[in-house]
C-alpha positions in Angstrom: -121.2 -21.4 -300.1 -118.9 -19.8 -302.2 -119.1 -21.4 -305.0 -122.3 -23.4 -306.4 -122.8 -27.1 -305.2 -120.4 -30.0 -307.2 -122.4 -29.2 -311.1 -125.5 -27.9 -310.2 -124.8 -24.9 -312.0 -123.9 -26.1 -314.9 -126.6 -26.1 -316.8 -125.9 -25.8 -320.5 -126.1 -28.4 -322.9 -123.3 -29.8 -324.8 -122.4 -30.7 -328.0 -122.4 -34.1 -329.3 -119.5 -36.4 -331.1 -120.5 -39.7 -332.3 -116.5 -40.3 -333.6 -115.9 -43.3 -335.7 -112.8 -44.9 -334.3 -112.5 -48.0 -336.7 -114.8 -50.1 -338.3 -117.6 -50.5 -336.6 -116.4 -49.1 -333.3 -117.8 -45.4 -332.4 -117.5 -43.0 -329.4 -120.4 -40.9 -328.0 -118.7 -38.0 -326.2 -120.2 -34.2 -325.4 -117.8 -31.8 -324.1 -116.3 -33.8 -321.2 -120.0 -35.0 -320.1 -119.5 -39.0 -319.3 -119.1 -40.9 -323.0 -120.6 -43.5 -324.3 -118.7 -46.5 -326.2 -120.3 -48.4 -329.3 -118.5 -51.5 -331.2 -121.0 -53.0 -333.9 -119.9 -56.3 -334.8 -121.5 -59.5 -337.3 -124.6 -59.7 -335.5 -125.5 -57.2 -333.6 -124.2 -54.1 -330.7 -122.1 -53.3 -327.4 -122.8 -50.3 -326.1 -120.1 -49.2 -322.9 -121.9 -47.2 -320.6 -124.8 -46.0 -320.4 -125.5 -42.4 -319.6 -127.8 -41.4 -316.7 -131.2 -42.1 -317.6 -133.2 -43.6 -320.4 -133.9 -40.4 -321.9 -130.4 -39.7 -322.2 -129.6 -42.8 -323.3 -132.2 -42.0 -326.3 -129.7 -39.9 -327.5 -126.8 -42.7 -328.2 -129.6 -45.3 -329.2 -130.5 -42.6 -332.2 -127.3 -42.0 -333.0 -126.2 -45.9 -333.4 -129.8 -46.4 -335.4 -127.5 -43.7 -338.2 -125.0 -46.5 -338.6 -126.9 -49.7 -338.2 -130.1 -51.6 -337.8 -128.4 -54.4 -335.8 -130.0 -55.7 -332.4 -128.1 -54.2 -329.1 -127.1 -57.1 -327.9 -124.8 -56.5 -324.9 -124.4 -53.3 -322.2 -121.4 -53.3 -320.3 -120.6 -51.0 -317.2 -117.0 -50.0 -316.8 -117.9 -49.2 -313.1 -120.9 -48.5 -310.9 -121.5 -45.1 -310.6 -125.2 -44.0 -311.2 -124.3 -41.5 -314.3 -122.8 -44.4 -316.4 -125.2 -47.2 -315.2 -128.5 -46.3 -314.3 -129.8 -45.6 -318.9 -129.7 -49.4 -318.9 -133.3 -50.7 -319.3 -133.1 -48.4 -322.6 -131.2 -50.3 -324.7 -133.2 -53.4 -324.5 -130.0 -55.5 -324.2 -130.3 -59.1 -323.4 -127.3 -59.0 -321.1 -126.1 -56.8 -318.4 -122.1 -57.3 -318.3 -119.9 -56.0 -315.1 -117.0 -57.3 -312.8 -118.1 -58.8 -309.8 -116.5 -55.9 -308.0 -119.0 -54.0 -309.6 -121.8 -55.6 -308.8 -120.4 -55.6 -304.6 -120.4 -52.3 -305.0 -123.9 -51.8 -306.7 -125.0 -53.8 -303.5 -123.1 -51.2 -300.7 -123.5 -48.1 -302.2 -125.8 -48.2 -305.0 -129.0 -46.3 -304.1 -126.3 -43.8 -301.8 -124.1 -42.9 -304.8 -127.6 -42.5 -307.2 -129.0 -40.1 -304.8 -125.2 -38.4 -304.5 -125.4 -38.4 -307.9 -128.5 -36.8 -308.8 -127.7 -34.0 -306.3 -124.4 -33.4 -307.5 -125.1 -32.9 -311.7 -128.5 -32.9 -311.9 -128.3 -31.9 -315.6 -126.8 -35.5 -316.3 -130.5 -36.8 -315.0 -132.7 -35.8 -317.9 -136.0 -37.4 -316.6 -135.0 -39.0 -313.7 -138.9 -39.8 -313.7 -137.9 -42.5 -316.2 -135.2 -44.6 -314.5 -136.8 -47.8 -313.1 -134.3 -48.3 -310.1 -130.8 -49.2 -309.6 -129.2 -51.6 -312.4 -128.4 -54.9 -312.1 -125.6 -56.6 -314.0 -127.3 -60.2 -315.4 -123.7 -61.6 -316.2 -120.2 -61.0 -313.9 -116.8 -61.7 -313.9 -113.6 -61.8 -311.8 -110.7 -60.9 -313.9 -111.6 -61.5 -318.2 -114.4 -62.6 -320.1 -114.6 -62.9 -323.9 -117.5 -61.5 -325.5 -118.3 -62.8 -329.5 -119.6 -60.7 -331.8 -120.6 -62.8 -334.4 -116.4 -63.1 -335.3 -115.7 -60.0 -333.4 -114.2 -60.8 -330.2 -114.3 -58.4 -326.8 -112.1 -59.0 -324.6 -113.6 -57.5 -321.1 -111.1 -57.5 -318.2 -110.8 -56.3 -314.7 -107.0 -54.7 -315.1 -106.9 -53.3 -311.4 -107.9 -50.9 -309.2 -107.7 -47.4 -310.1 -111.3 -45.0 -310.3 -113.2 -47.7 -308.2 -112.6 -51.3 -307.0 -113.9 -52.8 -310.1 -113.3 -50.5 -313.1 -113.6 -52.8 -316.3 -111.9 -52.0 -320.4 -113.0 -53.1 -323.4 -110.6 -54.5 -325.8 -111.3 -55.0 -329.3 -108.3 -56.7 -331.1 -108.8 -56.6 -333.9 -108.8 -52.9 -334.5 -106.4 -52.2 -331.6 -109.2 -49.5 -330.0 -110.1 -49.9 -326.4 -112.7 -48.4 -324.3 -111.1 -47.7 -320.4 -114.2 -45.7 -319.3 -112.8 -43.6 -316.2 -109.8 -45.2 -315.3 -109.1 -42.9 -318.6 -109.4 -39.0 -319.1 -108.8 -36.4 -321.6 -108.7 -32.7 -320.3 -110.9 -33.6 -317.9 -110.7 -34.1 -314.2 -110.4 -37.5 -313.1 -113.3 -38.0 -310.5 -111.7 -39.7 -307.7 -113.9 -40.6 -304.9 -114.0 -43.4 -304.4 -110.4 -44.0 -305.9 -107.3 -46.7 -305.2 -104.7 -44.0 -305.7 -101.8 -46.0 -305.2 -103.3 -48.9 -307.2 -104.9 -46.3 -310.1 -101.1 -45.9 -311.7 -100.5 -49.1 -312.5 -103.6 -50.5 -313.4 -102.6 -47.6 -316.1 -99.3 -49.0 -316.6 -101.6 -52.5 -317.7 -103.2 -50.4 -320.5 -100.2 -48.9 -321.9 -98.7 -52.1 -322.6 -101.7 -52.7 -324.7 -100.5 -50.0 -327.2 -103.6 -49.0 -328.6 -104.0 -47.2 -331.5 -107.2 -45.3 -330.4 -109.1 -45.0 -326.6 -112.1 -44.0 -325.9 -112.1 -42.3 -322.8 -114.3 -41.7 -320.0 -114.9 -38.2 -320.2 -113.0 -35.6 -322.9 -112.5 -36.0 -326.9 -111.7 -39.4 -328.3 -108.0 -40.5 -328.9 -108.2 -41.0 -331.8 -104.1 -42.1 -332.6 -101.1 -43.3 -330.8 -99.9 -39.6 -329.8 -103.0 -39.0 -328.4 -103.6 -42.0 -326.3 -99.9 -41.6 -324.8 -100.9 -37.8 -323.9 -104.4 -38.8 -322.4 -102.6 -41.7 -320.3 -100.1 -39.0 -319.5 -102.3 -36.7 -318.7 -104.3 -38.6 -316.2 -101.3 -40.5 -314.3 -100.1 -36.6 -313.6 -103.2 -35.8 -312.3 -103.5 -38.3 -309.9 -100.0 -38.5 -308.7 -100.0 -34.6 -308.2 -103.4 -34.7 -306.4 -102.0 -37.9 -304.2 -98.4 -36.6 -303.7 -99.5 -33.1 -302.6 -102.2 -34.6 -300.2 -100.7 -37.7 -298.5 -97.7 -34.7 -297.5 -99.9 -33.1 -296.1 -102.0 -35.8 -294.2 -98.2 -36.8 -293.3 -97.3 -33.3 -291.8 -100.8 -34.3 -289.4 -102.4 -30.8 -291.5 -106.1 -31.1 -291.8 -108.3 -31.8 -294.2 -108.9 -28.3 -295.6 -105.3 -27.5 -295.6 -104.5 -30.5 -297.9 -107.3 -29.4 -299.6 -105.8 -25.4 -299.9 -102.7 -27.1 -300.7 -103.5 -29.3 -303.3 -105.3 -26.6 -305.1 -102.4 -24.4 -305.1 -100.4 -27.6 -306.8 -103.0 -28.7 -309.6 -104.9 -25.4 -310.4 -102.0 -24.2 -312.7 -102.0 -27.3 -315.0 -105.2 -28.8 -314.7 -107.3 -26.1 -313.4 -109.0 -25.3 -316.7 -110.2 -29.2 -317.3 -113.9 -30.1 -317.0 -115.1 -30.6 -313.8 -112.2 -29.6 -311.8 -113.5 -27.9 -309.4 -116.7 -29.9 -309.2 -114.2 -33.0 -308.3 -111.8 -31.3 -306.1 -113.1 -31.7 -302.9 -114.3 -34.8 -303.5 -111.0 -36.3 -304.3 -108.7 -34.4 -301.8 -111.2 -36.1 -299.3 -110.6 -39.5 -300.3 -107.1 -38.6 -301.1 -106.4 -37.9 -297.4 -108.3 -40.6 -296.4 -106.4 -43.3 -298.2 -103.4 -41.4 -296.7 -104.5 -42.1 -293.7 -104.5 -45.5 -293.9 -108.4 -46.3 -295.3 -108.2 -48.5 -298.1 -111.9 -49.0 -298.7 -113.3 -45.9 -299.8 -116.5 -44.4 -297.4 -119.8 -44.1 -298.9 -120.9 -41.0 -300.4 -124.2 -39.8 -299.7 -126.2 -36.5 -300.7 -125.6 -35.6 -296.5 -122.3 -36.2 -296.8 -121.5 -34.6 -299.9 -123.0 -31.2 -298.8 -121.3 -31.5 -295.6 -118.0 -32.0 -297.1 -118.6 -29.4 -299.6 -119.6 -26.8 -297.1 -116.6 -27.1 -294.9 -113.9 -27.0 -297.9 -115.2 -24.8 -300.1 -117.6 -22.6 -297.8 
């Protein structure tokens, strides 16, 4: 292959950020690795995704234990995928919070997109060893649920379709800060494989009109004011709509898949060809990309045979 499978060459650790966003509210982010959200409220914690494995998640547990003593109460996943969900069982939480999208998904594609995963970054996986199986959400929603805090209300809502089918936020209100896990980037790739593309936009739209003061995104630095959060929304709706329009022009020309992928290359590398994990995500989303083109709305299952596949043929 000419280049080294998805991440598994990247090998280097990265540097941590616990960044206060507000009172009480924190984000866990390392050099556009996947982040971790924290709000502490009256009596006790929500931690937003989870990193990949207990051991990992050590890491965030130690650095919440620096700014409180307060039980971890709640764990919410933005979205499935095994890099964000499967640290669970570390926190001890006595609920598991996701969409009911979420947990479909868990139950199609779970174990698949774990082992995809794994193979893909296996530097995420710190002691896979440790990671008791897939994780299970204990409480599900459809569309909003309202999480207390002590007086510190949550607002968790299903805005739309965009990085998956059931991509979650976290609103906190009172400080104006959400947490959009990867429907969100900041100088980082978005990761769309198993994307809605035409969907993804607007469910954006729906957090702009929240006018946050702060985000915490999915992958990249924290936004930490308004100028920021307008740029990292920016940011990611140019992403996706150069990855989509340069694709689905192709897949309408009848080109093939490695042409769109050639193509779309040439259109993104000059803007966003320096962001994390470009070229890790490229082929993946230029597949799905010109699949959704094509007229499939529900995204195929990733496996580790698939990926390698796919991975050969575009960028062998």
């Amino acid at each position: 292959m000419a280049k080294g499978f998805a991440s598994t060459n990247d090998t280097e650790d990265k540097v941590v950020s616990f960044t206060q966003m507000g009172e009480g509210l924190y984000a866990f982010t390392a050099q556009g690795d996947p982040n971790t959200g924290v709000i502490v409220g009256d009596d006790g914690v929500m931690v937003i995704d989870t990193q990949a494995t207990p051991k990992m998640a050590g890491s965030v547990i130690e650095h919440i234990r620096r700014v409180t003593d307060k039980p971890i109460k709640y764990v919410v996943l933005s979205h499935y995928h095994a890099v964000r969900v499967l640290g669970a069982q570390a926190y001890g939480a006595e609920q598991v919070i996701a969409s009911d999208a979420t947990r479909s998904l868990i139950v199609e594609r779970g174990k698949e997109d774990w082992d995809s995963e794994f193979g893909r970054f296996p530097r995420l996986f710190r002691a896979a060893e440790t990671i008791p199986g897939l994780t299970w959400p204990s409480m599900t929603f459809p569309r909003k649920m309202s999480v207390y805090l002590g007086k510190r209300r949550v607002d968790l809502m299903h805005l739309g379709r965009g990085h998956t089918a059931g991509d979650i936020v976290a609103w906190v209100p009172d400080a104006g800060v959400m947490f959009s896990g990867d429907l969100v980037e900041y100088h980082s790739a978005c990761y769309c494989g198993d994307a809605h593309f035409k969907d993804w936009p607007k469910t954006l739209d729906a957090i702009g009109e929240f006018n946050a003061r702060a985000i915490v995104p999915g992958r990249g630095d924290a936004l930490v004011h308004a100028d920021q959060v307008r740029d990292g929304l920016a940011l990611t709706r140019d992403f996706l709509t150069t990855l989509y329009g340069s694709v689905s022009e192709s897949a309408a020309k009848g080109l093939s898949l490695k042409d769109a992928f050639d193509r779309a290359n040439a259109a993104m590398a000059p803007r966003f060809g320096n962001f994390a994990i470009f070229d890790h995500c490229q082929p993946f989303n230029v597949a799905r990309a010109y699949d959704e083109a094509s007229g499939l709305d529900h995204p195929r299952i990733w496996t580790a045979e698939r990926d390698l596949d796919m991975w050969s043929k575009l960028q062998g």
